[in-house]
N, C-alpha and C positions, 0 to 999 in steps of 0.2 A: 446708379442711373445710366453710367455709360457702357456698365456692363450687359444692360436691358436693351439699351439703343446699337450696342453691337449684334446682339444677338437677333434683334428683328432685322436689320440689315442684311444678313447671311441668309435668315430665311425668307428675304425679299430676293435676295440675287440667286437663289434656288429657283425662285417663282418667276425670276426673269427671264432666267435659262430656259426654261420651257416652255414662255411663252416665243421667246427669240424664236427657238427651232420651231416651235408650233408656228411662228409666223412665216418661216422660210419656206416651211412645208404649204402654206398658202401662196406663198407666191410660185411655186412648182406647179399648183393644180392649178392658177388664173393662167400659168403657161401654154398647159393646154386648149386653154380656151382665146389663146391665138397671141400670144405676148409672144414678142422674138427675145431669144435668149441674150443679147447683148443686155436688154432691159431686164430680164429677170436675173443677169448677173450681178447688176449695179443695183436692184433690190434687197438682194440677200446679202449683199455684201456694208450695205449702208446699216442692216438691221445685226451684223458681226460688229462695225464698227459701234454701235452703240452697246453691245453688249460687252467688248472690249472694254469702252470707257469704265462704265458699272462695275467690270471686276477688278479693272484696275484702283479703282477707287474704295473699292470693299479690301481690296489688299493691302493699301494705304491703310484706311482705320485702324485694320485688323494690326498693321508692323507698330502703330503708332498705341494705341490703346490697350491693347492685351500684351502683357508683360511675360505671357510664357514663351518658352524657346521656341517649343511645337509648332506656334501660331508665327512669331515670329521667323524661323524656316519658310515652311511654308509659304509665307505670304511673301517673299522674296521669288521663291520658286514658283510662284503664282504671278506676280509682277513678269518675270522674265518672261512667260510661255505667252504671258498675252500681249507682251510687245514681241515675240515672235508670231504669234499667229496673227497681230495688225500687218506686220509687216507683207507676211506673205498673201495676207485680205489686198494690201494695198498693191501688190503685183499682180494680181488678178482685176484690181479696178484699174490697174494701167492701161492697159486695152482688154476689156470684157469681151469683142468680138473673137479675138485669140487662143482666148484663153477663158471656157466658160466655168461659170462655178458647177456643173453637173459635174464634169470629169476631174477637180479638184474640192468639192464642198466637201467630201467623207473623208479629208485630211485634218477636220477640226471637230470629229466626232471626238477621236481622243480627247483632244482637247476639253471639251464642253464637260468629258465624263472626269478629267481630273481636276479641273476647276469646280463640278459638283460636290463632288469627294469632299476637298480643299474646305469646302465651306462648309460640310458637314462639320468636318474635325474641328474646325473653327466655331463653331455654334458650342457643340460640347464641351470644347475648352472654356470658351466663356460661361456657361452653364454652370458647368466644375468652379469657378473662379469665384461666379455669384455667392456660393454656396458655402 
């Protein structure tokens, strides 16, 4: 059972990931339609910090619950990247007028693509485990 409930988790935080950046990619187009970028800084960055939380909390399950090393890696080197890219979210929400998320948001594309990865590997693991 908890290997069922790990595994919907991962493919919840896949679904989140895309909605996140699907969502930021919205607050870009309401940009245009006349939001000043201080605002659409402190948007996309409040919708980072939530998606932060989520992985960091999927990384947790993932160290606590699945017994393989892989997962267990992993989800340490998963923890780290996303208190590194909250951090560097939260020096952008320091002063947004400064420092807009246009000219720094495609520093957390990596991010988002190895945190997807991450939870692939991590779905299959538990998959394998189920089985």
């Amino acid at each position: 059972m908890n290997k069922i409930l790990y595994a919907t988790g991962i493919l919840s935080s896949a679904i989140l990931c895309w909605f996140i950046f699907h969502s930021i990619g919205n607050v870009y187009i309401a940009g245009t339609l006349g939001m000043s970028k201080p605002f659409r800084t402190v948007s996309a960055v409040v919708y980072l910090f939530a998606f932060f939380g989520y992985a960091i909390l999927m990384d947790l399950i993932g160290l606590i619950r699945v017994k393989t090393t892989i997962v267990k890696v992993l989800s340490i080197i998963g923890i780290s990247l996303s208190l590194l890219a909250s951090a560097l979210a939260a020096l952008i929400l320091n002063d947004p007028a400064s420092m807009s998320f246009d000219e720094v948001g495609m520093l957390f594309f990596p991010y988002a693509i190895i945190s997807f990865t991450f939870s692939i590997i991590g779905l299959i693991q538990s998959i394998r485990l189920k089985k």
